[in-house]
Every structure is written in C-alpha cells, then in structure tokens.
C-alpha positions in Angstrom: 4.5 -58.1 15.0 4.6 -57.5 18.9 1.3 -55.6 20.4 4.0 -52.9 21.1 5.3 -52.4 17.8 2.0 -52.5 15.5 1.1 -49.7 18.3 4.2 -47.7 17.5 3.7 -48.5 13.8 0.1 -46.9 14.1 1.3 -43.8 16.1 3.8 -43.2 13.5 1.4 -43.4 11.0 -1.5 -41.0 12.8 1.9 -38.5 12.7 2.6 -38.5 9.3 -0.7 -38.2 8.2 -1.7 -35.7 10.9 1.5 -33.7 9.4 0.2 -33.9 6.0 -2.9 -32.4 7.3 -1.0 -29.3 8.6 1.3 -29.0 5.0 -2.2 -28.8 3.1 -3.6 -26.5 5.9 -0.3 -24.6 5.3 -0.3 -24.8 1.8 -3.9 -23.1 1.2 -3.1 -20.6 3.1 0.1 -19.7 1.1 -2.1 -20.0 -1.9 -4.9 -17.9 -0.3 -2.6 -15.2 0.9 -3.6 -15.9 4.6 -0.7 -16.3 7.2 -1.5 -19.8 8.8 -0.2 -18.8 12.1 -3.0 -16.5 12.7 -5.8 -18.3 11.3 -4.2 -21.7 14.0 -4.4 -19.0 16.9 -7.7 -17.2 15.8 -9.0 -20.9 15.9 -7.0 -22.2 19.0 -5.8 -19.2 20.8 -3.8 -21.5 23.9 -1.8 -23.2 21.1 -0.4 -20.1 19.4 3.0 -21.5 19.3 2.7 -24.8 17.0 5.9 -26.4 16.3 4.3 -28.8 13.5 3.2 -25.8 11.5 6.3 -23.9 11.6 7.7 -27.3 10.5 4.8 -27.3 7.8 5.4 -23.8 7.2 9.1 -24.7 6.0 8.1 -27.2 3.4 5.4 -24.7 1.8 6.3 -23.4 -1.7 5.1 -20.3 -2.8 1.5 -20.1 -4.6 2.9 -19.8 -8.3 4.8 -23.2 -8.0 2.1 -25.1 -5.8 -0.7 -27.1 -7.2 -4.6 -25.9 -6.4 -6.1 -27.1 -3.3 -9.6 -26.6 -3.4 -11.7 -25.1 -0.5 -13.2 -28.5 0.0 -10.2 -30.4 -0.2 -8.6 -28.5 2.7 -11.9 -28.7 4.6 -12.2 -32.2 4.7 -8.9 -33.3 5.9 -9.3 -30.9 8.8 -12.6 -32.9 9.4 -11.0 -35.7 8.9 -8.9 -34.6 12.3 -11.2 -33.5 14.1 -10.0 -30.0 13.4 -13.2 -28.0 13.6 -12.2 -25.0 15.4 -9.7 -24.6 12.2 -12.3 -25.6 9.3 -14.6 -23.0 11.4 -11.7 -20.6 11.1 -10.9 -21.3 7.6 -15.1 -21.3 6.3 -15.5 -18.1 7.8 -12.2 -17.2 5.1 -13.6 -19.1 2.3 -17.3 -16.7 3.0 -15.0 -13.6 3.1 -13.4 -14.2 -0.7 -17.0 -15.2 -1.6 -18.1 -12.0 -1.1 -15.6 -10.1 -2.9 
C-alpha cells in the first residue's frame, strides 16, 4: 500500500469512528429525552450547525427500540475524541437527573 493510500485508509477510518461517536452521542440523548442539538451548541456555541449530527440525528431510533447506553459509555467515547466541552456538557446533564 502507497504512503498515500494507508493515509486515506486512516482518515476514512478516524471518520467512521468519529461518526459513531456522534450516533452514540445522538443516541443517549434520544434515550435521555435531551435534544442533542442543544446540548452540541450549549458545549460549542460557533458550531451550532453540525451537519454530522443531523446525519446522526437521522439514524437514531426512538428510546423504546434502542438498547441502553450507559452514562459512562457515552462519556468515554467523547473522551476518547477529545470531546470535552460535550462530556462537560453532557456530566453537568447526568448531575441534573441525579438529583431528581
């Protein structure tokens, strides 16, 4: 494999992981009864208009037919992106249902 392709091959790869990391994002919010779009902007207020979560958004199902996806599980892929404005975000969410 060419220097050019295994870095094409490893961009794709970062994508389609990185989009995976939105769908789960996406996802607990669904099952959490949180609109994701506000919780991305309340975290990164210049990006409010995030084509790969709308994209996200469209392949969410509705809470009753997903599978649990635990506060820690959500947490740590946005960690595992580098995403701590949005785990930030989403903790401060995770303290508010504590509380009630």
């Amino acid at each position: 494999m060419e220097k050019k392709d295994l870095e094409q091959a490893i961009i794709q790869n970062y994508q389609k992981e990185e989009n995976m990391m939105i769908l789960v994002f996406a996802q607990w919010c669904i099952n959490h009864n949180l609109d994701p779009f506000t919780l991305y902007t309340k975290a990164y207020p210049d990006q409010a208009n995030n084509p790969a979560l709308a994209q996200a958004l469209e392949l969410t199902v509705s809470k009753e037919e997903a599978g649990d996806i635990s506060n820690d599980t959500v947490l740590g892929v946005l960690a595992m992106f580098g995403n701590d404005d949005l785990a930030f975000v989403v903790s401060e969410e995770i303290e508010k249902t504590k509380g009630k």
